[in-house]
mmCIF file as Biopython writes it, N, C-alpha, C and O atoms, coordinates in Angstrom:
data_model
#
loop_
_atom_site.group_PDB
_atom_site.id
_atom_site.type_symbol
_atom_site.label_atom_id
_atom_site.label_alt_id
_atom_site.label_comp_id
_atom_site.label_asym_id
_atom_site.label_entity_id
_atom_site.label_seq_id
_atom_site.pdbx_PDB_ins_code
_atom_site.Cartn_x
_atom_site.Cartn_y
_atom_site.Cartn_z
_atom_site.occupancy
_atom_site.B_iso_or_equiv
_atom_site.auth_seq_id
_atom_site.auth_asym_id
_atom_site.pdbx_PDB_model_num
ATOM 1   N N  . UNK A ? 1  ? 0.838   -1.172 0.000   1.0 0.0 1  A 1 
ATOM 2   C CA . UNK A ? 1  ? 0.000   0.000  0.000   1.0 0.0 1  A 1 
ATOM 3   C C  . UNK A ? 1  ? 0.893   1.250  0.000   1.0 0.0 1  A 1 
ATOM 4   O O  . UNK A ? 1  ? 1.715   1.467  0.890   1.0 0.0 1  A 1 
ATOM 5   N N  . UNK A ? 2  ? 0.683   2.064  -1.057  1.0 0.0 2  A 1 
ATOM 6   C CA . UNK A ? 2  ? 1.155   3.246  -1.206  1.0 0.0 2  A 1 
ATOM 7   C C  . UNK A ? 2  ? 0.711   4.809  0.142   1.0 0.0 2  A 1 
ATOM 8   O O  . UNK A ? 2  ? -0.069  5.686  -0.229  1.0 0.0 2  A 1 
ATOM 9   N N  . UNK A ? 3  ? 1.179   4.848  1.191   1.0 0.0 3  A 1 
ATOM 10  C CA . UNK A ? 3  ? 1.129   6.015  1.814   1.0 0.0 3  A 1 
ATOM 11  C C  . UNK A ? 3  ? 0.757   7.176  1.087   1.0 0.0 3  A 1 
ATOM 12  O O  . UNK A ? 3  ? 1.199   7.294  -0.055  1.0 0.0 3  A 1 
ATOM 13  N N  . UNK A ? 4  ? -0.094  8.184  1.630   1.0 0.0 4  A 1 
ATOM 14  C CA . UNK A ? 4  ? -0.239  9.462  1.193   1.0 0.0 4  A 1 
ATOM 15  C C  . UNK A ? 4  ? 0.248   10.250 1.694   1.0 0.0 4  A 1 
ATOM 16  O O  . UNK A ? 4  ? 0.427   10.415 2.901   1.0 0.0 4  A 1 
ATOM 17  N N  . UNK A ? 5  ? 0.566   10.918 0.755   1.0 0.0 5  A 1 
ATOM 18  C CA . UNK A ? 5  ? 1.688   12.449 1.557   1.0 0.0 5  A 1 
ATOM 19  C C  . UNK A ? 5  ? 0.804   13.254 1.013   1.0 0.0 5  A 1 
ATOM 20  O O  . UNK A ? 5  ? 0.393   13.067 -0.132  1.0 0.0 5  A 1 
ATOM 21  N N  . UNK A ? 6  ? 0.276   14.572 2.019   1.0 0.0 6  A 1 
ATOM 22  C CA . UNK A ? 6  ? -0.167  16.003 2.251   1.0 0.0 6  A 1 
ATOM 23  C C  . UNK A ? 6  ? 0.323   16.947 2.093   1.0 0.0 6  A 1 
ATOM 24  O O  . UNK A ? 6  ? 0.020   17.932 1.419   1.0 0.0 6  A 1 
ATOM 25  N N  . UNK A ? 7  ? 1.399   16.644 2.912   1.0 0.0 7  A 1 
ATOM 26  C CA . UNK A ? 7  ? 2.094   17.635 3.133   1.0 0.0 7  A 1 
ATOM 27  C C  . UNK A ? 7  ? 2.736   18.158 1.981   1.0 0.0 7  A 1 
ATOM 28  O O  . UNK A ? 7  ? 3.649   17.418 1.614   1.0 0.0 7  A 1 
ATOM 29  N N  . UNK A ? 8  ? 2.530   19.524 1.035   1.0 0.0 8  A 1 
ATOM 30  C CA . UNK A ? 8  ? 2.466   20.217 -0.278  1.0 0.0 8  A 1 
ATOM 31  C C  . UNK A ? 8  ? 4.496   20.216 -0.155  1.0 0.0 8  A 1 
ATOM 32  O O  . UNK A ? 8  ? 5.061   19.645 -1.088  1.0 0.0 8  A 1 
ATOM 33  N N  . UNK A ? 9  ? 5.209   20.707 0.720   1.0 0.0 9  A 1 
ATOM 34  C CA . UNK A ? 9  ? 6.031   21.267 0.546   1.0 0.0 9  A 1 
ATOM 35  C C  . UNK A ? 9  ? 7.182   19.732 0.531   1.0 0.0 9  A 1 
ATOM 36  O O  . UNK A ? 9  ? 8.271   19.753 -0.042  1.0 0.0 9  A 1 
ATOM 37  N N  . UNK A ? 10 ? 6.645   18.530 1.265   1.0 0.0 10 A 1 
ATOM 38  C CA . UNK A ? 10 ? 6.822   17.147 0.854   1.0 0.0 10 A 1 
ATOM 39  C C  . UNK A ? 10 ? 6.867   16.641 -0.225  1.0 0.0 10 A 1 
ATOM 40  O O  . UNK A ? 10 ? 7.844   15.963 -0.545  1.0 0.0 10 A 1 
ATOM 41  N N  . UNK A ? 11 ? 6.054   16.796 -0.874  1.0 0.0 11 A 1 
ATOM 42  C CA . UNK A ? 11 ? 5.586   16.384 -2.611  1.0 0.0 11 A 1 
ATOM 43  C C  . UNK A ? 11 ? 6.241   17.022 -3.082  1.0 0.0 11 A 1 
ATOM 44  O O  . UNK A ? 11 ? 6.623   16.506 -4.132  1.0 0.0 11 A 1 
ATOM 45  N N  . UNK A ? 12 ? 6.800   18.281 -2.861  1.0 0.0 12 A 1 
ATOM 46  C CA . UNK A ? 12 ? 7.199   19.126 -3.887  1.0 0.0 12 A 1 
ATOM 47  C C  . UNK A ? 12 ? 8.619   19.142 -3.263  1.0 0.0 12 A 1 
ATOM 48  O O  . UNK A ? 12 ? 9.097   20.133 -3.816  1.0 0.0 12 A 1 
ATOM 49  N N  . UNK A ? 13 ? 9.320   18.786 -2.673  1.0 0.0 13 A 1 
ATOM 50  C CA . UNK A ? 13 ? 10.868  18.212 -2.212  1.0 0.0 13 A 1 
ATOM 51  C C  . UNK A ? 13 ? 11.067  17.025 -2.795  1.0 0.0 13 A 1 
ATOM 52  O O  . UNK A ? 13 ? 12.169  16.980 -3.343  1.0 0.0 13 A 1 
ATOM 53  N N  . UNK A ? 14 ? 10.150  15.606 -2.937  1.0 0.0 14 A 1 
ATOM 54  C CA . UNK A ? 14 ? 10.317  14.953 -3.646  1.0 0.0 14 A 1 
ATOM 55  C C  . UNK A ? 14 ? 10.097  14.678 -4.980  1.0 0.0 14 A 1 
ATOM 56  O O  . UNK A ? 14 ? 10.587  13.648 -5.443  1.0 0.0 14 A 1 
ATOM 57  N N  . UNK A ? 15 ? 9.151   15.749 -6.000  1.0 0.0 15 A 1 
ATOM 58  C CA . UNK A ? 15 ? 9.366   16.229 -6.902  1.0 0.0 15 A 1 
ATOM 59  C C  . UNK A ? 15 ? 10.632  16.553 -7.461  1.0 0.0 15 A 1 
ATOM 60  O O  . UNK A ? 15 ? 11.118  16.024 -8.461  1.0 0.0 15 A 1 
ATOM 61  N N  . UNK A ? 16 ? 11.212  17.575 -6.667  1.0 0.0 16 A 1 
ATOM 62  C CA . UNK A ? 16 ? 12.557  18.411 -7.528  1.0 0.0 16 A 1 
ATOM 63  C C  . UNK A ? 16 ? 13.711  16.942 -7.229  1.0 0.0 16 A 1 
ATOM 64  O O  . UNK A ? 16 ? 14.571  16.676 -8.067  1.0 0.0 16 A 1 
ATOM 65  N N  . UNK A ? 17 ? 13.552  16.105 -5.940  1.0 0.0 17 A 1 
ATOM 66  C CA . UNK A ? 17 ? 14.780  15.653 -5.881  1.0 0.0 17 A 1 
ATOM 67  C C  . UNK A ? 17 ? 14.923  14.020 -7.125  1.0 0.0 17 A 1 
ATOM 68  O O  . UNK A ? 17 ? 15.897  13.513 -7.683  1.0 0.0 17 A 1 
ATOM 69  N N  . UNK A ? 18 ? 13.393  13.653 -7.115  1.0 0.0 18 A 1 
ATOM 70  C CA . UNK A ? 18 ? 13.174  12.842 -8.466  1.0 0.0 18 A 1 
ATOM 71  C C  . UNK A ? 18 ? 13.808  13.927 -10.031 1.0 0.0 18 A 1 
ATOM 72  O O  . UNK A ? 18 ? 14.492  13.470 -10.948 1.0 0.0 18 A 1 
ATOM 73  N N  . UNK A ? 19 ? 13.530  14.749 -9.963  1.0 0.0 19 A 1 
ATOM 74  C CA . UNK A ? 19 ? 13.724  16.018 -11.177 1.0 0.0 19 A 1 
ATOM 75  C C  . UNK A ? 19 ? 15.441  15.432 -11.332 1.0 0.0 19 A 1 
ATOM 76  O O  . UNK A ? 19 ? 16.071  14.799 -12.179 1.0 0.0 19 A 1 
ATOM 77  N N  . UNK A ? 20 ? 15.704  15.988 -10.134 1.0 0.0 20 A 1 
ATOM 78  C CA . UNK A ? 20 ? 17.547  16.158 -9.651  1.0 0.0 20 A 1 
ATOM 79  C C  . UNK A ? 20 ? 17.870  14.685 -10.368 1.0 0.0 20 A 1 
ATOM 80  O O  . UNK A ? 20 ? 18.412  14.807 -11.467 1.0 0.0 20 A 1 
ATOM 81  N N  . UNK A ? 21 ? 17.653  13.448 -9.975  1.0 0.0 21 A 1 
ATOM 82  C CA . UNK A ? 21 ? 18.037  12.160 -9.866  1.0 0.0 21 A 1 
ATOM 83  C C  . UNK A ? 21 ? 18.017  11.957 -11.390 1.0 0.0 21 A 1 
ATOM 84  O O  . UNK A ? 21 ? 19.094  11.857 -11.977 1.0 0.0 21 A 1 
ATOM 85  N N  . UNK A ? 22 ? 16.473  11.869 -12.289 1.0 0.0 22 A 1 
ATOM 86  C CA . UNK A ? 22 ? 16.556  12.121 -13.482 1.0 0.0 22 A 1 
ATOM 87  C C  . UNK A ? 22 ? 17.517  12.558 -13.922 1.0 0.0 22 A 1 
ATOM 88  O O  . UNK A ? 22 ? 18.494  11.820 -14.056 1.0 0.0 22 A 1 
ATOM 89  N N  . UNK A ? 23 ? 17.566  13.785 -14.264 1.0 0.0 23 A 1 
ATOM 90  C CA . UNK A ? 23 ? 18.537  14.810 -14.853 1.0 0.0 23 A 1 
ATOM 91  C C  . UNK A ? 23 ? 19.788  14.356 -14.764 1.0 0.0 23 A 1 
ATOM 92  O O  . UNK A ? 23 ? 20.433  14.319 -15.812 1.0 0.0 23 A 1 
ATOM 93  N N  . UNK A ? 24 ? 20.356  13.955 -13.643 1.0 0.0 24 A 1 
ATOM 94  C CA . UNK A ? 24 ? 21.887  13.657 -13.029 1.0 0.0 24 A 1 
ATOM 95  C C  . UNK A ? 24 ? 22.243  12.106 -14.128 1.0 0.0 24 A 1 
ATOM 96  O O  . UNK A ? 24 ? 23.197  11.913 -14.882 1.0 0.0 24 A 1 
ATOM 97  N N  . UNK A ? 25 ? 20.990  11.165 -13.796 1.0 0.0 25 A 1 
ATOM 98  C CA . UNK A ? 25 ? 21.154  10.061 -14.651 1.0 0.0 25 A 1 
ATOM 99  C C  . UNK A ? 25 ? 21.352  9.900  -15.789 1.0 0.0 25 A 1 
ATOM 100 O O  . UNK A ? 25 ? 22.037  8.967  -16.208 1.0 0.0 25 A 1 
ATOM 101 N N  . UNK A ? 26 ? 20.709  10.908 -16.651 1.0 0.0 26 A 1 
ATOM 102 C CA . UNK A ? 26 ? 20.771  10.810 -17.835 1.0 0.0 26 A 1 
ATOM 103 C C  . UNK A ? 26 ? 22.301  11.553 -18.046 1.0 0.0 26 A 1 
ATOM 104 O O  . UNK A ? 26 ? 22.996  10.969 -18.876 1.0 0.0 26 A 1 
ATOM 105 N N  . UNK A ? 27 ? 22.988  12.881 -17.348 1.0 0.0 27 A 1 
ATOM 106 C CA . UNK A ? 27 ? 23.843  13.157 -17.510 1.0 0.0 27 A 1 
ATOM 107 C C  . UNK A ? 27 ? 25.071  12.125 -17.771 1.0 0.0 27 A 1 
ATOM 108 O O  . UNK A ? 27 ? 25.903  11.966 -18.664 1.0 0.0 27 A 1 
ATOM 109 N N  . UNK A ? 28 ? 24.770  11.533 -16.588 1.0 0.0 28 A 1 
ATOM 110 C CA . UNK A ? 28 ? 26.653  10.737 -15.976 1.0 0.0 28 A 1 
ATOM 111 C C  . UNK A ? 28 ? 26.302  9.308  -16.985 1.0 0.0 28 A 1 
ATOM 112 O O  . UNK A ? 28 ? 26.963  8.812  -17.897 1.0 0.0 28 A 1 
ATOM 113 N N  . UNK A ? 29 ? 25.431  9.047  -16.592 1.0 0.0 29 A 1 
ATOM 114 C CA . UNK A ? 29 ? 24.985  7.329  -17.674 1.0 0.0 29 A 1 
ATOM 115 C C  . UNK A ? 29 ? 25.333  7.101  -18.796 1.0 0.0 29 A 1 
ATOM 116 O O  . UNK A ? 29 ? 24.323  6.733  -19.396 1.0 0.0 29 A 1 
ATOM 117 N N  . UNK A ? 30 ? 26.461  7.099  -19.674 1.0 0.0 30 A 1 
ATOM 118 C CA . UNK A ? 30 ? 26.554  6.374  -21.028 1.0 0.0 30 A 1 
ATOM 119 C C  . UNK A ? 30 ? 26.672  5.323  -21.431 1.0 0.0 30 A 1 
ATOM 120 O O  . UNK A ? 30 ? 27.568  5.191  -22.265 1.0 0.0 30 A 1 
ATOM 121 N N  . UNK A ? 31 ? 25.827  4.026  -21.046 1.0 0.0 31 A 1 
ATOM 122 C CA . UNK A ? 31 ? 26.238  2.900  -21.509 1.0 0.0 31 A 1 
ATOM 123 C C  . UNK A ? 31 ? 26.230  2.678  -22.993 1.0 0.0 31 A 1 
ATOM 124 O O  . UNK A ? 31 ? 25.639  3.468  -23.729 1.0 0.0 31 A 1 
ATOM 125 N N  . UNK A ? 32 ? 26.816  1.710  -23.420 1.0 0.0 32 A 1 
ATOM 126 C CA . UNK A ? 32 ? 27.374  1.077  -24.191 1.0 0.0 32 A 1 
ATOM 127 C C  . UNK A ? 32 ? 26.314  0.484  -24.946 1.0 0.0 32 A 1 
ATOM 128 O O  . UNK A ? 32 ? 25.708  1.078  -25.838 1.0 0.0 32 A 1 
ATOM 129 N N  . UNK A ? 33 ? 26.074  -0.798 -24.549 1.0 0.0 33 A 1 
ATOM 130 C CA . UNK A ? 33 ? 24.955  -1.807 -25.147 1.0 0.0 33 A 1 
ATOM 131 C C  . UNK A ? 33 ? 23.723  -1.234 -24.817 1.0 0.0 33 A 1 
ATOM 132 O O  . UNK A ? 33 ? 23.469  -0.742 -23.718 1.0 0.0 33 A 1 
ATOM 133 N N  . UNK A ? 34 ? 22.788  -1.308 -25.975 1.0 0.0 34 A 1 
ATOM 134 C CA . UNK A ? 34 ? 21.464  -1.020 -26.311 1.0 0.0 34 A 1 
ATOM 135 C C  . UNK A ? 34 ? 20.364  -1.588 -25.076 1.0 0.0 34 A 1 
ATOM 136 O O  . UNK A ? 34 ? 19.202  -1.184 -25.033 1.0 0.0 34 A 1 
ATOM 137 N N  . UNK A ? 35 ? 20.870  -2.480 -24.192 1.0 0.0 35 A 1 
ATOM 138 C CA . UNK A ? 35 ? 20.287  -2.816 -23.414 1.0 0.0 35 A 1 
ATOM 139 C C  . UNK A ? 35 ? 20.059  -2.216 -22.424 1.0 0.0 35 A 1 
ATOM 140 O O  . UNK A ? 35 ? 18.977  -1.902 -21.927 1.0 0.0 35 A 1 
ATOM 141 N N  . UNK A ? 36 ? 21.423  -1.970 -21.987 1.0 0.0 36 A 1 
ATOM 142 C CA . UNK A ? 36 ? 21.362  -0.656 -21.194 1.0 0.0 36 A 1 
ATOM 143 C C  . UNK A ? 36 ? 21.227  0.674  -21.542 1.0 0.0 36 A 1 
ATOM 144 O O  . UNK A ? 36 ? 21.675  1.569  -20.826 1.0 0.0 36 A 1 
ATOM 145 N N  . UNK A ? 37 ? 20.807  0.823  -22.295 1.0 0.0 37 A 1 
ATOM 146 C CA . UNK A ? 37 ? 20.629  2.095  -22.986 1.0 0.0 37 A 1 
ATOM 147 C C  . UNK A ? 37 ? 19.169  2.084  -22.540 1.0 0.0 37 A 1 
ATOM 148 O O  . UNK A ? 37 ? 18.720  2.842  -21.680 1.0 0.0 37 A 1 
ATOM 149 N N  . UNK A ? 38 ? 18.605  1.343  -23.069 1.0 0.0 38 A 1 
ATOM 150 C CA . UNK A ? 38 ? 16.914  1.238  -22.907 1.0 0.0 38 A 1 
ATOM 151 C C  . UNK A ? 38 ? 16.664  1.062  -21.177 1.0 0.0 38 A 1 
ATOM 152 O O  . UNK A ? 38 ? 15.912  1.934  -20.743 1.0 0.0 38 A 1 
ATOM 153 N N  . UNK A ? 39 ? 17.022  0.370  -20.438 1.0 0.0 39 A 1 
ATOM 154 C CA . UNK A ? 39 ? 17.046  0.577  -18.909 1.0 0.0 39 A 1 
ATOM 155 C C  . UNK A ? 39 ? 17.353  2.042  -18.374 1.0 0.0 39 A 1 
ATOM 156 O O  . UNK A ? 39 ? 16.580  2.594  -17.591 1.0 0.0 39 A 1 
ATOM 157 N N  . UNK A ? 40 ? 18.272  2.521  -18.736 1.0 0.0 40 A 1 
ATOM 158 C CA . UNK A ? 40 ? 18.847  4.087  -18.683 1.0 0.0 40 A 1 
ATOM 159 C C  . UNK A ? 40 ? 17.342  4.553  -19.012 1.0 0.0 40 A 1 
ATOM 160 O O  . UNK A ? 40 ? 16.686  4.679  -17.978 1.0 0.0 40 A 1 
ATOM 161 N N  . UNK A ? 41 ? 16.573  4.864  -20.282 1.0 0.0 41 A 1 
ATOM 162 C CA . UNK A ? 41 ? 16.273  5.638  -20.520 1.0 0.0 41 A 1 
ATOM 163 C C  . UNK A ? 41 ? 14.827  5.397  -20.088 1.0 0.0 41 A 1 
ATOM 164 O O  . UNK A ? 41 ? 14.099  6.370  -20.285 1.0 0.0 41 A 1 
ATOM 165 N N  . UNK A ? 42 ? 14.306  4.444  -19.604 1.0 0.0 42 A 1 
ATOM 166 C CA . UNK A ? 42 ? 13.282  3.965  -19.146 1.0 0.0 42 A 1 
ATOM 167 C C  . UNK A ? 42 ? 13.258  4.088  -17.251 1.0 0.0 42 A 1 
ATOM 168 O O  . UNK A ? 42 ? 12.288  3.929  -16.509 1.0 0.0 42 A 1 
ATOM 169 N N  . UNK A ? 43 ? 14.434  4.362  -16.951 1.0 0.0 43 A 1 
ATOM 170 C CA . UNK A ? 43 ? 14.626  5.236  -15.609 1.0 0.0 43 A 1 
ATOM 171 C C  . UNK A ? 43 ? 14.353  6.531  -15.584 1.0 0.0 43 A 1 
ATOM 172 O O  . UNK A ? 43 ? 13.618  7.126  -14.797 1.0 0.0 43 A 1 
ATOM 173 N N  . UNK A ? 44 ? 14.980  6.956  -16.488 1.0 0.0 44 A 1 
ATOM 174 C CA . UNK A ? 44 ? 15.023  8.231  -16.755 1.0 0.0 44 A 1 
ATOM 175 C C  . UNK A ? 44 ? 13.545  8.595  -16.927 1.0 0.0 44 A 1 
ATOM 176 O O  . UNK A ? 44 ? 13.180  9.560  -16.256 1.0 0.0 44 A 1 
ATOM 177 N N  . UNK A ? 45 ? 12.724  8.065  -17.619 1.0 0.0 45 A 1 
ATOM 178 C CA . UNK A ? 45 ? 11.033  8.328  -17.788 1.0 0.0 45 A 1 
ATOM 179 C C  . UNK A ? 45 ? 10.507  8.243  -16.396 1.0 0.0 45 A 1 
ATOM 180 O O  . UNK A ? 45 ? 9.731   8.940  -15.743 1.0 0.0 45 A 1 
ATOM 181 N N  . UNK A ? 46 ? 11.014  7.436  -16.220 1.0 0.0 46 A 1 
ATOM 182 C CA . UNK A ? 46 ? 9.646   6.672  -14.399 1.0 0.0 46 A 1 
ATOM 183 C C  . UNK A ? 46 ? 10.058  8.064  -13.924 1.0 0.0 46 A 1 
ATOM 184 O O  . UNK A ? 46 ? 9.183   8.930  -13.905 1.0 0.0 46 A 1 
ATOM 185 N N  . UNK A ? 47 ? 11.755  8.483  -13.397 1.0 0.0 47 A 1 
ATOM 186 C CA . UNK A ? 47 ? 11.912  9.477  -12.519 1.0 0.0 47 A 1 
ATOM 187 C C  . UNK A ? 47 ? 11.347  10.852 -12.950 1.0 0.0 47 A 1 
ATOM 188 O O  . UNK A ? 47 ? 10.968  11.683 -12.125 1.0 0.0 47 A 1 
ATOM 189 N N  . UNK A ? 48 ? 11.308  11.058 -14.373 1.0 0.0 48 A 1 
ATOM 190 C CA . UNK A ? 48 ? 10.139  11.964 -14.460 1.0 0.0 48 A 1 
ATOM 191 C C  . UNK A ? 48 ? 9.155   12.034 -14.295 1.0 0.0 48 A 1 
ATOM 192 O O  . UNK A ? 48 ? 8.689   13.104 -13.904 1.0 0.0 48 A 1 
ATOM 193 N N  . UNK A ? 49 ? 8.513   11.157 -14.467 1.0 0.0 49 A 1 
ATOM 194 C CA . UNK A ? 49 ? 7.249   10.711 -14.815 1.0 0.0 49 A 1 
ATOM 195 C C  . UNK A ? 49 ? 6.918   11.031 -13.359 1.0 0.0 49 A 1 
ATOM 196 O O  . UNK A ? 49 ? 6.107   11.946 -13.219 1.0 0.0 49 A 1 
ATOM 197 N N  . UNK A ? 50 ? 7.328   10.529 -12.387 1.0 0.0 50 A 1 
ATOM 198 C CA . UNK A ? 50 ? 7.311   11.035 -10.553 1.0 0.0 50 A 1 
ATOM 199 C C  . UNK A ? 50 ? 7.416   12.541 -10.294 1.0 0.0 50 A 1 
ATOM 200 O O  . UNK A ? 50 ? 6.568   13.135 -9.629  1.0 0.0 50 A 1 
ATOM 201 N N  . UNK A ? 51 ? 8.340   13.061 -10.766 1.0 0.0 51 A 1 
ATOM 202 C CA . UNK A ? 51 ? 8.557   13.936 -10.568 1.0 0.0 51 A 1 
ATOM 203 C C  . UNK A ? 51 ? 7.292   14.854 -11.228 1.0 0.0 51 A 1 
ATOM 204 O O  . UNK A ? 51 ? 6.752   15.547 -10.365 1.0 0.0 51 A 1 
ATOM 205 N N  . UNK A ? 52 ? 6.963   14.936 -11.999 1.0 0.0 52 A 1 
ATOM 206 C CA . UNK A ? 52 ? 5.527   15.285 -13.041 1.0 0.0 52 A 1 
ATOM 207 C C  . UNK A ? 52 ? 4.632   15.583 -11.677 1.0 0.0 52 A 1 
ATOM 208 O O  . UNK A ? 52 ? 4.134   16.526 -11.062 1.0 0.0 52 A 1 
ATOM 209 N N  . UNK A ? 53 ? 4.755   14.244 -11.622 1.0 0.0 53 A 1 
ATOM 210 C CA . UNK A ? 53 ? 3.310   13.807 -10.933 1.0 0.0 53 A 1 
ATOM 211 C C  . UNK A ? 53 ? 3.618   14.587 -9.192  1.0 0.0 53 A 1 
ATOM 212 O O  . UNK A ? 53 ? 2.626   15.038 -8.618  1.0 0.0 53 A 1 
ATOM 213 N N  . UNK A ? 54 ? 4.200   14.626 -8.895  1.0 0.0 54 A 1 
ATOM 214 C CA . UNK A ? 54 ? 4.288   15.044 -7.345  1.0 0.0 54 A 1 
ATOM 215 C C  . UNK A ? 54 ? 4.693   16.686 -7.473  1.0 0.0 54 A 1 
ATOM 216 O O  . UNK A ? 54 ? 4.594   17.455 -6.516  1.0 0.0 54 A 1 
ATOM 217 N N  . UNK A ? 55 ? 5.031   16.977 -8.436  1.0 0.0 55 A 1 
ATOM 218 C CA . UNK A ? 55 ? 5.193   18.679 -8.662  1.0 0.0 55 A 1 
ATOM 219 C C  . UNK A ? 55 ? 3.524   19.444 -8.728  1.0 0.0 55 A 1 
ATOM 220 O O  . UNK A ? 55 ? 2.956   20.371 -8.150  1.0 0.0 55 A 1 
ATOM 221 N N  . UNK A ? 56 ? 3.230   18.571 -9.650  1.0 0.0 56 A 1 
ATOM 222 C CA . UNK A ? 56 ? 1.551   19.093 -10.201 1.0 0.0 56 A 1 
ATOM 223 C C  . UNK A ? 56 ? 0.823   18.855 -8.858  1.0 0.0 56 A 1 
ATOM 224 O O  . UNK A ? 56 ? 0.009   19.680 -8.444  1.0 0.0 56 A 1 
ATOM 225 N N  . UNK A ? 57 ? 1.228   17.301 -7.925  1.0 0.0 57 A 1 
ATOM 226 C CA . UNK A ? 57 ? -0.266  17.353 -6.893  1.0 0.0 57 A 1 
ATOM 227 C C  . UNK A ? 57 ? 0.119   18.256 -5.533  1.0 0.0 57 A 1 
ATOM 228 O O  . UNK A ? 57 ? -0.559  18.366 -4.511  1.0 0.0 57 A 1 
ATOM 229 N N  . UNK A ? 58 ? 1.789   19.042 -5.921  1.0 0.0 58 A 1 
ATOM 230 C CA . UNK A ? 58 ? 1.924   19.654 -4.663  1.0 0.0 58 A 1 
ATOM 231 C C  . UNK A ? 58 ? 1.643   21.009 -4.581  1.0 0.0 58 A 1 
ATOM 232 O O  . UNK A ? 58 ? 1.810   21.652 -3.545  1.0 0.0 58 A 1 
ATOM 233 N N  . UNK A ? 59 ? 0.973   21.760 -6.247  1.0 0.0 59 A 1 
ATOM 234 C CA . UNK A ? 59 ? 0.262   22.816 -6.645  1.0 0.0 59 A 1 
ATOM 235 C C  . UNK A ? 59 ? -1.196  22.732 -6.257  1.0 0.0 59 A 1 
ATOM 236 O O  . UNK A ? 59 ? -1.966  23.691 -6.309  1.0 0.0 59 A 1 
ATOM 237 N N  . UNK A ? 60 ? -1.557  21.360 -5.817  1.0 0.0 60 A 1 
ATOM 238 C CA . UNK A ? 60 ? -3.214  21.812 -5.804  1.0 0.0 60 A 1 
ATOM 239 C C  . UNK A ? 60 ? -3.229  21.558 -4.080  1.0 0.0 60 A 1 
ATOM 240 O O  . UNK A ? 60 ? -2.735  20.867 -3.188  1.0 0.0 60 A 1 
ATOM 241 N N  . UNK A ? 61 ? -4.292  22.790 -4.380  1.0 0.0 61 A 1 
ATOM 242 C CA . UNK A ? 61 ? -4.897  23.903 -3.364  1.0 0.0 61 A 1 
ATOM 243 C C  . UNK A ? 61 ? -5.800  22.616 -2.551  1.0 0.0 61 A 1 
ATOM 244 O O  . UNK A ? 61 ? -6.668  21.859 -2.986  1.0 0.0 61 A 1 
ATOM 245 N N  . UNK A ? 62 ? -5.108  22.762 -1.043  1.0 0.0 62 A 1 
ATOM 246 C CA . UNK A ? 62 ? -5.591  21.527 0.009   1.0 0.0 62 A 1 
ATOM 247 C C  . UNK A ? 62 ? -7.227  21.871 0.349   1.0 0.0 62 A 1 
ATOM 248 O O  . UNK A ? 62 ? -8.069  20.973 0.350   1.0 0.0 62 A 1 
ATOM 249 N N  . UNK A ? 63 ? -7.465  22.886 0.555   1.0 0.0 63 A 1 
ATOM 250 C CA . UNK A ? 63 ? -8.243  23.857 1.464   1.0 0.0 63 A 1 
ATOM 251 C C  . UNK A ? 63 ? -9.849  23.898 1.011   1.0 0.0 63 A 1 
ATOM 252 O O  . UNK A ? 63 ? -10.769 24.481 1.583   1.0 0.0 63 A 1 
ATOM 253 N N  . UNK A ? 64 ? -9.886  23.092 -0.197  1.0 0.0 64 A 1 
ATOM 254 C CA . UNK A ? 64 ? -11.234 22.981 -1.044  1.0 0.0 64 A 1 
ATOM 255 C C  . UNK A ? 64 ? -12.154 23.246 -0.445  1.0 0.0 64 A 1 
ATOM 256 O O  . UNK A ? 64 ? -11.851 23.097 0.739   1.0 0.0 64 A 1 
ATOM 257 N N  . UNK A ? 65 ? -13.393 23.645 -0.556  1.0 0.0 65 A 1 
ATOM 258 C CA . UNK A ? 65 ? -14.521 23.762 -0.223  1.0 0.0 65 A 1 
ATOM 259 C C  . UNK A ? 65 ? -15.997 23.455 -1.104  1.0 0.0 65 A 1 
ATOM 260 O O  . UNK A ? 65 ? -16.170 24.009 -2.190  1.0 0.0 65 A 1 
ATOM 261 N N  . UNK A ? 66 ? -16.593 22.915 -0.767  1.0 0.0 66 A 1 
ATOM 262 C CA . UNK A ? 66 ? -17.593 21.980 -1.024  1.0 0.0 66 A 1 
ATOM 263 C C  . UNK A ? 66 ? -18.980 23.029 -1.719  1.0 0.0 66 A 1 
ATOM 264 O O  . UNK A ? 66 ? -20.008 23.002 -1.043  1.0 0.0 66 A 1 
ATOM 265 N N  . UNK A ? 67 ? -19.006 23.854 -2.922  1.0 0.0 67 A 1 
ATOM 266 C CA . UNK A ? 67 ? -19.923 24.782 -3.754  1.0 0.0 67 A 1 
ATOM 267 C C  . UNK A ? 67 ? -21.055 24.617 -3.462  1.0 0.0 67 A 1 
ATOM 268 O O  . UNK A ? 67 ? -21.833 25.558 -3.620  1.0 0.0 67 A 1 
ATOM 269 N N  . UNK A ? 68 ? -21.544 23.312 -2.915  1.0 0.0 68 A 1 
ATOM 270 C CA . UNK A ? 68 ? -22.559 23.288 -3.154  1.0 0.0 68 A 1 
ATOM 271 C C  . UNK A ? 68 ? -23.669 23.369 -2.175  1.0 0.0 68 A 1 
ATOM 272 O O  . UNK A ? 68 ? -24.837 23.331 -2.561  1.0 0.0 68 A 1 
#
């Protein structure tokens, strides 16, 4: 079971540091064989792909209120 995190400024620390990890990986990583190439770059997606996702849910507004 996946835990929920609230806490906005949480999500959005582990946002940038998924961002960081990405970025860094794709930098330093040059493998060789196509195999690892495709592992590389299929890391490289997930850690965005996280990072995406926990940047955007640490923009929305906790405080909602019910319109109706």
């Amino acid at each position: 079971m996946i835990p929920r995190i609230k806490d906005r400024n949480t999500m959005r620390t582990i946002g940038l540091w998924c961002l960081l990890l990405g970025n860094g990986l794709h930098l330093l990583l040059h493998p060789a064989a196509p195999v690892a190439q495709n592992l590389v770059d299929g890391v490289f997606g997930v850690l965005f792909g996280v990072s995406i996702g926990c940047l955007l849910l640490s923009l929305r507004r906790t405080d909602r209120q019910c319109s109706g």
